[in-house]
N, C-alpha and C positions, 0 to 999 in steps of 0.2 A: 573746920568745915569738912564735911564730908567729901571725899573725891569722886567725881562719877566717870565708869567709863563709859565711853562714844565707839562706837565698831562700828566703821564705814567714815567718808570723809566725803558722798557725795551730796546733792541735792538736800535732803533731809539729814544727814549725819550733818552735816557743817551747820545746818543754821539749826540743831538742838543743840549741839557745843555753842555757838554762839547765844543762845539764849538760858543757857546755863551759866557762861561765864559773866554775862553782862549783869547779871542777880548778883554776882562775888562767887559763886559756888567755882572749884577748881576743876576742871577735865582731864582725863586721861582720853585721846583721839586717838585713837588704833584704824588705820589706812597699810592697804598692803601696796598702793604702789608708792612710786616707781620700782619698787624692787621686781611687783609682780604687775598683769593686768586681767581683769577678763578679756573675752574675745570680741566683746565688740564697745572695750575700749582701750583708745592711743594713748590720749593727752596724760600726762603728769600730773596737774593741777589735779583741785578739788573739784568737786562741784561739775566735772565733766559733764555737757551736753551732748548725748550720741546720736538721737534720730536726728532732729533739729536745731535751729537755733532761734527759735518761733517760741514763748510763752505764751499765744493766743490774744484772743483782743484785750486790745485795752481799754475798751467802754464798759463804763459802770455798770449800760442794762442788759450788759451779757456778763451771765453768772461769774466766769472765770476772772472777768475784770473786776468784779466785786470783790473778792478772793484775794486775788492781789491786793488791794484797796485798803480789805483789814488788815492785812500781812505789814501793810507798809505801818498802820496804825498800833501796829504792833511789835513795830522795830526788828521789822525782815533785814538779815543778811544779805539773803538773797535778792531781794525787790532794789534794797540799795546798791548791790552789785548791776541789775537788771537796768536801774535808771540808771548809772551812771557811763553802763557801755552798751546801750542802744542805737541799733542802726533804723533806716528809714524802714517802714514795713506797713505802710499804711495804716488801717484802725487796727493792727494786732501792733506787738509788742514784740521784737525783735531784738541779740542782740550781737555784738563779735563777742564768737565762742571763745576765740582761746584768751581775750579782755575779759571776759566775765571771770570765767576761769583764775584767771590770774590776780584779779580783783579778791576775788572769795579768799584763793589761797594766801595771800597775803596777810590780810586782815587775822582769819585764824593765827598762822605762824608769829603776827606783831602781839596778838592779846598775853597779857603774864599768867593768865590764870590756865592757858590750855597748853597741856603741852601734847606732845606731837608722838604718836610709838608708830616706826615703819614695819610692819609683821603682817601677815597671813594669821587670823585665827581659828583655831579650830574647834573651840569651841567658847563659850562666854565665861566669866569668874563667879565662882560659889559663892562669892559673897558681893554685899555691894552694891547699888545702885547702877543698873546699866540699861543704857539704850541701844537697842541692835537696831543698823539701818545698812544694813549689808547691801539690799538693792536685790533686782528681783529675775538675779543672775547669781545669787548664793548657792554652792554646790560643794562636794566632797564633806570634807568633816563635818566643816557646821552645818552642814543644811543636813547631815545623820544626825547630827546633835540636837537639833531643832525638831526633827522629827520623833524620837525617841523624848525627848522632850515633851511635845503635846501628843505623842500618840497616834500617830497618822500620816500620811504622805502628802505634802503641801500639794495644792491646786494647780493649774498651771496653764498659760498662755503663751502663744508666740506673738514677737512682735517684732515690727520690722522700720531698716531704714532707711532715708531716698538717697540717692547719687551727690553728688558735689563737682560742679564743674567749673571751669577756669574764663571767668569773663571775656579775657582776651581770644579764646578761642569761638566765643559765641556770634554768630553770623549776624550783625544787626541791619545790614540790610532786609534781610526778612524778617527781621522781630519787630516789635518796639514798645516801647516806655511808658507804661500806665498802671496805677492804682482801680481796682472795678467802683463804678463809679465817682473814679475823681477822689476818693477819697487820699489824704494823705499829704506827700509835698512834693510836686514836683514827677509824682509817678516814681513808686517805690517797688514797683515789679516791671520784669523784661516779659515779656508775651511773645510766643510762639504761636502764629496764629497757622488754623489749616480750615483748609475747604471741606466739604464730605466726600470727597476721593480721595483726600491724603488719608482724613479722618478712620476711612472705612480699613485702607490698607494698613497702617496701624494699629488697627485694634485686634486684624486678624493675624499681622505677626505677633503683634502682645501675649493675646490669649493662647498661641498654638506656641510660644515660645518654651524652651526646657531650662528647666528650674532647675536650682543648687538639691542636690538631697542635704535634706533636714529630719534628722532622727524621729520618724512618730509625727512629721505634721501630716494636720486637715488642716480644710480652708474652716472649717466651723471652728478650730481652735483659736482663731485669731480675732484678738481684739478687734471689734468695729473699725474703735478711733484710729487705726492702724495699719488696714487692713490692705494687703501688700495691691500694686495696681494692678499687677498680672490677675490675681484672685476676681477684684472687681469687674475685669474684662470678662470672664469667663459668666458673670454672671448677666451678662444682654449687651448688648449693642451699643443702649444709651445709658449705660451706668456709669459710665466717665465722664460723657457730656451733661448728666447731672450732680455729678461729685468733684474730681479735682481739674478735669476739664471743662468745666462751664463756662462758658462764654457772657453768660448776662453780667452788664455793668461794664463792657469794655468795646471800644468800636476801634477798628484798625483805622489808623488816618492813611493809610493807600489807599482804601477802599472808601472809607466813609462808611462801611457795614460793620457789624458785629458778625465775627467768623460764625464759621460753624463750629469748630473745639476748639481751645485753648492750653497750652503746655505754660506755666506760669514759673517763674525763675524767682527768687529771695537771696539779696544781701546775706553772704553767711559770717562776712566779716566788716569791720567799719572803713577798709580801704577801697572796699568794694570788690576785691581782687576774685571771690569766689562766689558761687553764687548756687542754692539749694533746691533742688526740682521739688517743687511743693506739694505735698501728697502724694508723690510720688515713689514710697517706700515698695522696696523688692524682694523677693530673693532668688531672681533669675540667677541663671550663671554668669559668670563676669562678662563674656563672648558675647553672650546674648544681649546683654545691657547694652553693651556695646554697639551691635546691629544693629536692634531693635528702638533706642532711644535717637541713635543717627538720622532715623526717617523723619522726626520733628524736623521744621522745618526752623534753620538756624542753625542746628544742632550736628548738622551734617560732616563736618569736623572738630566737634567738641570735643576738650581736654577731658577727661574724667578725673578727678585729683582724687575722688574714691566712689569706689560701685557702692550701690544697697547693698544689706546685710540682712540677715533674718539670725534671731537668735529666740531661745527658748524662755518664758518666762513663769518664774513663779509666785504664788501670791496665799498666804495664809488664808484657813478658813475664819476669818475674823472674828464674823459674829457668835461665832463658839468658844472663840478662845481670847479677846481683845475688850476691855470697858471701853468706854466715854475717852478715857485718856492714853490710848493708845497701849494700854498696862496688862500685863496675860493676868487672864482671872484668877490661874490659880497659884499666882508667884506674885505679887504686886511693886517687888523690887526690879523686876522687869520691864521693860517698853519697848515696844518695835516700832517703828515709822519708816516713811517712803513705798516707795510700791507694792513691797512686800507685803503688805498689810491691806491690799486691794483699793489702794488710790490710785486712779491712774490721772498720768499729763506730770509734766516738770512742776507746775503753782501747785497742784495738789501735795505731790507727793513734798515740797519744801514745806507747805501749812502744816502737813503731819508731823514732820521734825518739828517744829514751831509748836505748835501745840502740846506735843508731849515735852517737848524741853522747856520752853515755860512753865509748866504744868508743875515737872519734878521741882524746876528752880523755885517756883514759889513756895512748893511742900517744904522743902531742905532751909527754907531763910523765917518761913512764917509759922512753920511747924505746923500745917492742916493746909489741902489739897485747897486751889480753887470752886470758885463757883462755874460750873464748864458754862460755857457757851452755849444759848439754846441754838434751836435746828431752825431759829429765824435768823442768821448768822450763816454765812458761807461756811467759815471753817468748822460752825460748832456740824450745821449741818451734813458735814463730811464725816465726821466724828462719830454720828450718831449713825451714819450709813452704814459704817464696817464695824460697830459696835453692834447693830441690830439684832436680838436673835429671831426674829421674827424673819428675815429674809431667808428665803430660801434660791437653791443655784445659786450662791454667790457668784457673782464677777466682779472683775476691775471696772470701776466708775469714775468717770467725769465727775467735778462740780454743774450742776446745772440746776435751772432754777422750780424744777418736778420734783426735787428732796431738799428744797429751801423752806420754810411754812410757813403759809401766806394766809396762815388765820388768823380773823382779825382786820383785812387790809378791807376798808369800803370805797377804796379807789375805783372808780370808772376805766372799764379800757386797758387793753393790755399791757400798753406803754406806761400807762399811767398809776398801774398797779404793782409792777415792777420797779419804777420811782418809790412809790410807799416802801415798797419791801427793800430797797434798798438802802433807804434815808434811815428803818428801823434797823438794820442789821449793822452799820455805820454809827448810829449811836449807841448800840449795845454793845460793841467790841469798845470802842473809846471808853466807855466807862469803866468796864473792865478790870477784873485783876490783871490781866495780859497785857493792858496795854500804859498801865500803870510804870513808869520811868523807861518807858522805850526812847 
C-alpha cells in the first residue's frame, strides 16, 4: 500500500492521518515540534488550540454544530478527542486544552500504521501522495516553495488571541456565576458585570490603548471572527456592548438587573484552574493588557498566565487553485487542508483534514475517488466554498448555514427549515462513502 505523507500534526494534519490510517493506508507524519514551534505556539502536543479552547455551539440548528455532528458521523479524531475532554461551557462545546491535546497525540503515536518524523520541512516530496496542513502560520522555505509552486503570493490575514487568567486570582465578590440565559449546568461562565461609568471608562482606555507593532497590520486585515477588542472599540461606543460585551440573557443576583456590559470568563481547563476572556482576542502591549483589563471589575488583581497575541495569517487563493477535495488542480497527488486553504474556526479547519484524508483513503483502497458530499451537507458545503471559482475577494469562512443549500426544503419558519436542512445533511453524510466503517 501506498505510503502517504502528512506535513503538519495540527487540527487538520492529525485527523487526515487518522482518517488515512483507519482505511489501512500507512502515514508518514512530519510535525516540526517540539524540536521547533511557531510563535504563537507552546504546547508540545498535536492538535494544539492557540486562540481558544471553545469549538463553538453545540446545537444541531447552528451550522458549526452540524459540522461537528457529521464529523462525528464520520469518525472524527478530533470530535472524539472534543467529547472526551470537555469542560462546562454552556450551549458551546468546550474543552481542556492541553487533555485534548494529549488525547489527539496519543492516539496518533498508539496507531501502527502512522509513523511520526520530528523535522522542519522545507519543502514537500516529488513524488507521492501528500497532504500539506502546515497551518496558516507556514513561512520561510515552504511557504517560497508554495509560492513558486502555484505562482503567486498567498493571501493573508491577521488574527488574534484573548488572555488567560488564573481563577484564583479572580475577585468573585464582584463577579458571578451564570450561563446567558440559563443555559448549561449549573452556570458555566464567571461574569464581570459593569455599570455605564465603568463601561464608558473602559472603552475609552481600550480604544486609546498602544498596541504591540505588527509588521503591515490594518484593522480591515483582520478576520471578523477575530477581530482583536481594541479594533472593535475604536469602531463606536456600543460595539462591545453588542458583540463580546453583551449583557442580554444574564441578570446579576446583587442587583436583580441585567448590567450594563458584560466581561465573560471560560473554563480553559477541566480543573477549572484557568479561565479564557471570551472574545476577548488582542494585541495590545503586554503593559497595557495589563492596565487596561484591570479596570473589569473582578479582574482588579488578575493573574495573567498569558496576554493575547496577534500573529499574521495566511490562507491560499483556493478557488483558483483547490477542487471539491481539497487537491491543487494542477497536481492532483497533492491536498492542502486546514486554514490554509481558507476555512476558518478549529471544526472547520479539522472537517478539511477529514475530508481530504478520507477522500485520499478511499481513492488509495477503492481505486476511484468518492462521491463528494453535496453543498446540502456542512462539510460538503465547505468544500464547495474554497473550491468555488466563481467567488471572487476570497476570504477565510465560517461554516454557516448562507452556503449550506436549502433547495428543496418546503419547511415553514426558520427554525423549522433549518430542522429539514439538518435531518437532510445527517442522512446524506451517514450514507456516505465517508462515513462508511467509521
Amino acid at each position: 500500500m501506498t505510503k502517504v505523507t502528512v506535513i503538519g500534526a495540527g487540527l487538520a494534519g492529525s485527523e487526515a492521518a487518522w482518517q488515512l490510517a483507519k482505511r489501512g493506508v500507512p502515514v508518514r507524519l512530519i510535525e516540526m515540534k517540539p524540536k521547533e514551534k511557531s510563535l504563537a505556539h507552546s504546547y508540545d502536543g498535536f492538535a494544539e488550540l492557540v486562540c481558544s479552547n471553545s469549538l463553538r455551539s453545540a446545537q444541531l440548528h447552528n451550522a458549526v454544530g452540524l459540522l461537528k455532528e457529521e464529523m462525528r458521523r464520520m469518525g472524527s479524531l478530533i470530535m472524539e478527542a472534543a467529547d472526551a475532554t470537555k469542560v462546562e461551557a454552556g450551549a458551546a462545546l468546550a474543552v481542556d486544552r492541553t487533555g485534548f491535546s494529549d488525547y489527539i497525540t496519543r492516539k496518533i503515536k498508539e496507531h501502527p500504521l502512522i509513523e511520526i518524523v520530528t523535522e522542519r520541512v522545507d519543502k514537500w516530496p516529488d513524488e507521492g501522495y501528500v497532504i500539506v496542513a502546515t497551518g496558516p502560520l507556514t513561512d520561510g522555505a515552504l511557504a517560497e516553495h508554495m509560492n513558486a509552486f502555484f505562482g503567486g503570493e498567498p493571501l493573508s490575514f491577521y488574527d488574534a488571541a484573548a488572555p488567560l487568567v488564573a481563577y484564583e486570582s479572580i475577585d468573585m465578590s464582584k463577579a458571578f456565576v451564570a450561563s446567558r440565559y440559563d443555559k448549561g449546568i449549573g452556570g458555566d461562565y464567571i461574569n464581570c458585570p459593569m455599570d455605564k461609568e465603568e463601561y464608558l471608562a473602559f472603552w475609552e482606555a481600550l480604544r486609546t490603548a498602544e498596541e504591540a507593532p505588527v509588521h503591515g497590520f490594518e484593522d480591515s486585515k483582520v478576520f471578523e471572527g477575530c477581530m482583536p477588542v481594541e479594533a472593535m472599540a475604536r469602531r463606536g461606543e456600543d460595539v462591545l456592548r453588542f458583540g463580546p460585551m453583551k449583557p442580554v440573557g444574564l441578570i446579576d443576583p446583587r442587583t436583580g438587573k441585567r448590567p450594563y456590559a458584560v466581561v465573560q470568563l471560560r473554563k480553559d481547563n477541566a480543573a477549572g484552574s484557568v479561565y479564557n476572556m471570551v472574545g476577548f482576542q488582542t494585541h495590545l502591549k503586554f503593559p497595557e493588557q495589563k492596565r487596561v483589563f484591570s479596570m473589569i471589575p473582578g479582574l482588579e488583581n488578575a493573574e495573567f498566565l498569558r496576554f493575547g497575541v496577534m500573529h499574521r495569517n495566511t490562507f491560499l487563493d483556493s478557488p483558483r487553485l483547490l477542487d471539491h477535495f481539497y487537491r491543487a488542480k494542477k497536481e492532483p497527488r497533492l491536498f492542502f487542508a486546514g486554514q490554509m486553504t481558507g476555512v476558518e474556526g478549529y471544526v472547520e479547519s479539522a472537517a478539511s483534514g477529514l475530508y481530504a484524508g478520507a477522500a485520499l483513503g478511499i481513492f488509495l483502497t477503492a481505486g476511484e475517488m468518492p462521491r463528494p458530499l453535496s453543498n446540502q451537507t456542512a462539510t460538503g458545503a465547505l468544500a464547495a466554498y474554497v473550491s468555488n471559482p466563481a467567488v471572487r475577494d476570497f476570504q477565510p469562512m465560517n461554516i454557516n448555514f448562507g452556503i449550506i443549500s436549502g433547495d428543496g426544503i418546503t419547511a415553514k419558519g426558520k427554525r423549522g427549515r433549518i430542522d429539514a436542512m439538518v435531518q437532510r445533511a445527517l442522512a446524506e453524510v451517514s450514507s456516505s462513502d465517508f462515513a462508511k466503517n467509521s
